[in-house]
N, C-alpha and C positions, 0 to 999 in steps of 0.2 A: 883977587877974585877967585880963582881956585882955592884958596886958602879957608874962603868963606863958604864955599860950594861942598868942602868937605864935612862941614859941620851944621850943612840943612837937614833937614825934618821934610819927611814926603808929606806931611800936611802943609807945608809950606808951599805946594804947586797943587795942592786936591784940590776939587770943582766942589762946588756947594750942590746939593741933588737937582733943585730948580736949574741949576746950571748946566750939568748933564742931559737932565731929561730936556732943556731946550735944544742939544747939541741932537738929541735924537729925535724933534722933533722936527728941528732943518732940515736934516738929514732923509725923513721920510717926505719932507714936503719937494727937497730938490730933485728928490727921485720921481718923474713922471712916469714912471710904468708902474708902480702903485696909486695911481692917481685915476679916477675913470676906469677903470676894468673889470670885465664882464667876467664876471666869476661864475664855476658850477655847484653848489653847496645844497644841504637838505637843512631846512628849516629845525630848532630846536626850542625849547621854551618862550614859547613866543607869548610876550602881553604888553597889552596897551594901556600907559599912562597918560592922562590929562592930553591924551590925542596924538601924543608919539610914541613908536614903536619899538620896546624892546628885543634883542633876540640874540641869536645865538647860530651864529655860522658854523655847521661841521660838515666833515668827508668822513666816510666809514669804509673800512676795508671791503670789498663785495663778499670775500670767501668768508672771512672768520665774523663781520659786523662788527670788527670794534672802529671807537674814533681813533681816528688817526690824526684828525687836524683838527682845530676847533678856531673860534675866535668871536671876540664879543662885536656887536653890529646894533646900530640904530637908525628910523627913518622917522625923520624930523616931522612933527604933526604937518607941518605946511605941505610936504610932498606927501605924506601918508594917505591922507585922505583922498585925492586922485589916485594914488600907484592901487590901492586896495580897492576900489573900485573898478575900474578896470581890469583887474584882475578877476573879481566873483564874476565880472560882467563876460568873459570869454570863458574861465573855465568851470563857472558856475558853480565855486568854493568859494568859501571866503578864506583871506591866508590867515596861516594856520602851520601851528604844530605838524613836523613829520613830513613835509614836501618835499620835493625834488626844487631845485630853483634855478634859474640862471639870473642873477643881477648884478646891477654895474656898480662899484665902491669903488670909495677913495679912501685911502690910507688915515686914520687920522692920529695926533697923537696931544694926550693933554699931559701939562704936567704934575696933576693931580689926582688925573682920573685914569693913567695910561692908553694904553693902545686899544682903539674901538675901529670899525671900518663903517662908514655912514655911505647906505643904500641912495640911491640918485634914484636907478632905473626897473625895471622889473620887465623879464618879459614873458607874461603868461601864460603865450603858448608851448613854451618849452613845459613848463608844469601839467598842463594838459594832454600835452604827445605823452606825457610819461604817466599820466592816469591811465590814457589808452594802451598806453604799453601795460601796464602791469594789467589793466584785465586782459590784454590779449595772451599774455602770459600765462593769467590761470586760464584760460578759453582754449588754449594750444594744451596744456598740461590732463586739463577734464576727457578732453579729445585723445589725447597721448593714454591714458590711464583706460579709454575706452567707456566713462561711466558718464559723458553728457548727453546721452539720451534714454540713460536707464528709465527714468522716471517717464517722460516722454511714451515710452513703449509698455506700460501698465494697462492693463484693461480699465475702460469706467465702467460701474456698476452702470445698471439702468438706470435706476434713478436715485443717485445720491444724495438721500435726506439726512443720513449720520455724518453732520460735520464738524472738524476739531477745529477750532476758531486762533489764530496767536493775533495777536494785536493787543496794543497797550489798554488799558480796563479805561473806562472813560471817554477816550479819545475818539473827535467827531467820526474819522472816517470806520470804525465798528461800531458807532449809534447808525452810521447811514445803512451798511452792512445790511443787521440786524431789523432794522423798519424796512426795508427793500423786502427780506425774506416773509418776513411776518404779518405784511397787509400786502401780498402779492394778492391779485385779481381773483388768481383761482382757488383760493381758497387750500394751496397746498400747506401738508403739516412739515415742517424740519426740525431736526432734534440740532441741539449744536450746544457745545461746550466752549469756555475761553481758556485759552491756554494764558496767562499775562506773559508779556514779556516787555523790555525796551525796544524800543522798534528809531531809537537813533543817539547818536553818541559813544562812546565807548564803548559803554557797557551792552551793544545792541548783540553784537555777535555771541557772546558767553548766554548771553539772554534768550537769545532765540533756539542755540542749540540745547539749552536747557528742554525748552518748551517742546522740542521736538523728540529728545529723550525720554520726557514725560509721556507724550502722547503715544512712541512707541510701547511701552508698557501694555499699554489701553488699545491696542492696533486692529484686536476684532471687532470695535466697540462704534468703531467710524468708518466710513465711507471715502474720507478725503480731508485734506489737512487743505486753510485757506490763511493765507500769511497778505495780512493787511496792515495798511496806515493811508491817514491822508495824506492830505496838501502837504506843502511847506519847501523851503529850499532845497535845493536841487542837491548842495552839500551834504545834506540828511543822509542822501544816500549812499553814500560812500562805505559806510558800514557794509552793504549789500554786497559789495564786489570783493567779494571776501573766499576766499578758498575752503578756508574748512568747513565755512555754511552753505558754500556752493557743492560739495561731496556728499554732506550729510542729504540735502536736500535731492541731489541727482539718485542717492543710492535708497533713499525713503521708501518703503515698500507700498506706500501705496499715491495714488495720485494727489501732486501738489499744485495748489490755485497762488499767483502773485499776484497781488494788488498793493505793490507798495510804491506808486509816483504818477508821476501825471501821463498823459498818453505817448509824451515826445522823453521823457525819461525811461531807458534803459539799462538795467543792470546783470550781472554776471547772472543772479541768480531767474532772473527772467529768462535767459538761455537755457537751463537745466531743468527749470519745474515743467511739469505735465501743460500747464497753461498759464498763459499771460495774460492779464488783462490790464486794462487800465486805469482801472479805481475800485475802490473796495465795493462798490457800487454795480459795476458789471460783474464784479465779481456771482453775486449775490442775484444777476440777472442772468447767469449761465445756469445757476444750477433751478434758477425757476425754469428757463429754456429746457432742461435736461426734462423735469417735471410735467411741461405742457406735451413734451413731444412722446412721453411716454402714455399721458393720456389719450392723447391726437390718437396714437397707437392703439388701446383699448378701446376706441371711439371705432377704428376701424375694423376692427375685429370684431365687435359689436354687431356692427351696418351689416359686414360680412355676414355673419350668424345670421342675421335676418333673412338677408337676402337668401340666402339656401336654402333657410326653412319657406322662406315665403315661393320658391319657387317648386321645392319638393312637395308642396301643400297643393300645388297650381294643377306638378306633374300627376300625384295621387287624382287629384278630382276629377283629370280627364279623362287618366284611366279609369276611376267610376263609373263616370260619364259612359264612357265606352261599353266597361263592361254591363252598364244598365240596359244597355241597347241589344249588348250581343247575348248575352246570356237567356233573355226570354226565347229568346230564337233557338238558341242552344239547346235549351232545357225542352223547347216543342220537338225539336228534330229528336232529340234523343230521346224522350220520352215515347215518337214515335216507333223510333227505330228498337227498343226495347220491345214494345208492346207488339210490334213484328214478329219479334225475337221470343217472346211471350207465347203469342199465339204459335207459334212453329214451333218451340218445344212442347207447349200441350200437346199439341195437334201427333209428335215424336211418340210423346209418352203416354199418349192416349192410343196409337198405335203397339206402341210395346205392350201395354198390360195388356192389347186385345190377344197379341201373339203370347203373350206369355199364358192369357188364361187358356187359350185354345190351346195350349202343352198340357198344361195342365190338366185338359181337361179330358185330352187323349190318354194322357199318362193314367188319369184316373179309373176311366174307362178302360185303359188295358189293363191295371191293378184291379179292377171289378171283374172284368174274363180272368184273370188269375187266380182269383177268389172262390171264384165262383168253381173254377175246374179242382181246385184245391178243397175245397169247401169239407167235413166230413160228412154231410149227407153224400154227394157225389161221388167219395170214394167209397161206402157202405152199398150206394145204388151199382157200381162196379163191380160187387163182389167181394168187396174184402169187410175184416171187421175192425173195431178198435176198441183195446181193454181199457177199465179207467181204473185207479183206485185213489182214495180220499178225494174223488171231482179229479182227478189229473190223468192225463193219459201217460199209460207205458208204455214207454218207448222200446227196453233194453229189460230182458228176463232176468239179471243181478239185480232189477230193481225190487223184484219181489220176495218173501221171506214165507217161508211155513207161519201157516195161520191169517197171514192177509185175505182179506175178503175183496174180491175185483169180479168188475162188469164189463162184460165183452157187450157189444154194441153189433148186434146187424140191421142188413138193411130193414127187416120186417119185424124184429122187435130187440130183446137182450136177457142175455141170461147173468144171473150171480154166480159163483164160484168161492170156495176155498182152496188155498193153498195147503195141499198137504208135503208132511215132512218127505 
């Protein structure tokens, strides 16, 4: 027997691989703590075949994100279809790629197919606390950063008619938008441009911050940015809770409108915009609200003016009124009391010229005695004479020259004269 044993061949005791891999299929099956266990994993390529669910179990490091663990997983059509309902139906996703999970597996092992772990349980509030967590995350971080109410605290214009529109080109809820704005009642005008974007699925967030980089460019050009979509599952939104479009949007310089979900859906970016509403549709009923009240406004300002002029028209008239009354009366007293005044200066200056003639007419009468005593007949009748020559009298004997001829003047007649040398 030893003799024999020195001259085996280790193929002689090797397992066939079916062999093996049954040995490690026992082995997982005897092992009950692989059997039933509620594991915590984030969902990986997940797709659905002919009603059963493929997918891909991992754990990722939290600092660096890499995988660390991984493993293949499936959930049998017959349980799939309940477990995935009841799941959209609490956390109002459908599962899906990239989740947070907690579900219950059992070990399985083929020997063909190897090692897969088959889904039993699911429990979908754990999936939902961790929705809530990560937006309460960025909701603490916008807070933290100090910029979720930048937008918030923007002025609105008066009445904002320039508006930059994002929403998917087509899609009902900017036809509802758009007809809300443009057969409003009151006949108001708004200008409004479309930014396109995807407004769900992957590509919604690259998409929308595009559209808002665009419209920054163009930022004197509008009033207010309105980020719309309609209806649809509640999953759509999920793009929305999104950090870098919650930033751009909170730090946007000018006032941002959301209408992107029904009135009992809430997103991150509902929190940061200037205003919430809840359909593309009120959206488009605020800013006609903004429009009616700025009229209301002009309406009263209006009545106002009236009213002023109609009452400073009232004030004028009675003063007319008045002065029509008081002025004849006015104009009688005064005219009397002028003609008073009238008479009493005449009467002044009809006194003055009499004293002034009667000076006058002393004064004249003493210049006539003056005259008269001066006169030269009166001083000739006195005894003296007065020479004349060429008609003038001489006054001063340098006045006369050798050979002038001059007439002395008496009182009873006159003699000629020359001057000799």
């Amino acid at each position: 027997m030893a003799e024999s044993s020195l001259f085996s061949s280790p193929q002689d005791n090797a397992l066939t691989l079916v062999e093996y891999n049954n040995r490690i299929k026992g082995v997982l099956n005897r092992e009950a703590s692989l059997q039933g266990q509620w594991v915590k994993a984030e969902t990986s390529d997940v797709q659905v075949r002919r009603g059963h669910c493929y997918l891909e179990l991992i754990e990722k490091d939290p600092s660096t994100g890499m995988t660390v663990a991984k493993v293949n997983a499936a959930i049998w059509a017959n349980v799939y279809a309940s477990l995935s309902a009841r799941f959209q139906a609490v956390t109002g996703s459908p599962f899906g790629t990239g989740m947070k999970v907690l579900v219950k597996v059992s070990a399985n092992y083929h020997e063909q197919f190897g090692l897969k772990v088959v889904v039993s349980d699911i429990n979908p509030e754990f999936t939902l606390g961790d929705m809530a967590r990560l937006r309460r995350e960025i909701l603490e971080r916008l807070t933290r950063e100090r910029i979720i109410n930048l937008n918030k605290e923007l002025p609105w214009p008066k009445v904002p008619q320039c508006v930059a529109v994002i929403s998917a080109p087509g899609a009902a809820g900017y036809g509802d938008f758009m007809n809300q704005l443009d057969n409003n009642p009151y006949g108001l005008k708004f200008y409004t441009h479309l930014f396109p974007a995807m407004m769900q699925g992957a590509s919604t967030v690259p998409s929308v911050l595009g559209a808002l980089e665009r419209i920054g460019l163009h930022k004197d050009l509008f009033d207010c940015v309105v980020i719309i979509r309609g209806g649809g599952a509640t999953s759509d939104l999920n793009a929305f809770d999104n950090y870098d479009l919650a930033a751009a949007i909170a730090r946007f310089p000018m006032p941002v409108i959301t209408g992107i979900g029904h009135e009992r859906d809430v997103t991150v970016l509902d929190y940061v915009a200037a205003l919430r509403v809840k359909t593309p549709t009120a959206a488009a009923e605020f800013l006609i609200q903004r429009g009616t009240d700025a009229l209301a406004h002009l309406v009263d300002l209006s009545n106002n003016v009236v009213t002023i002029v109609r009452d400073t028209v009232s004030r004028a008239r009675e003063q007319l009124a008045y002065y029509n009354s008081v002025i004849p009366i006015t104009v009688t007293n005064r005219v009397a009391t002028e003609r008073y005044n009238l008479t009493h200066r005449i009467e002044q200056i009809t006194a003055a010229i009499d004293a002034l003639m009667m000076r006058e007419r002393m004064r004249l009468e003493s210049l006539g005695d003056k005259l008269t005593l001066l006169s030269p007949r009166n001083i000739l009748n006195r005894g003296y004479s007065l020479t004349m020559r060429n008609g003038r009298f001489v006054t001063d004997a340098s006045e006369l020259h050798p050979g002038d001829v001059i007439t002395t003047h008496f009182r009873d007649g006159k003699v000629r004269s020359t001057i000799n040398p």
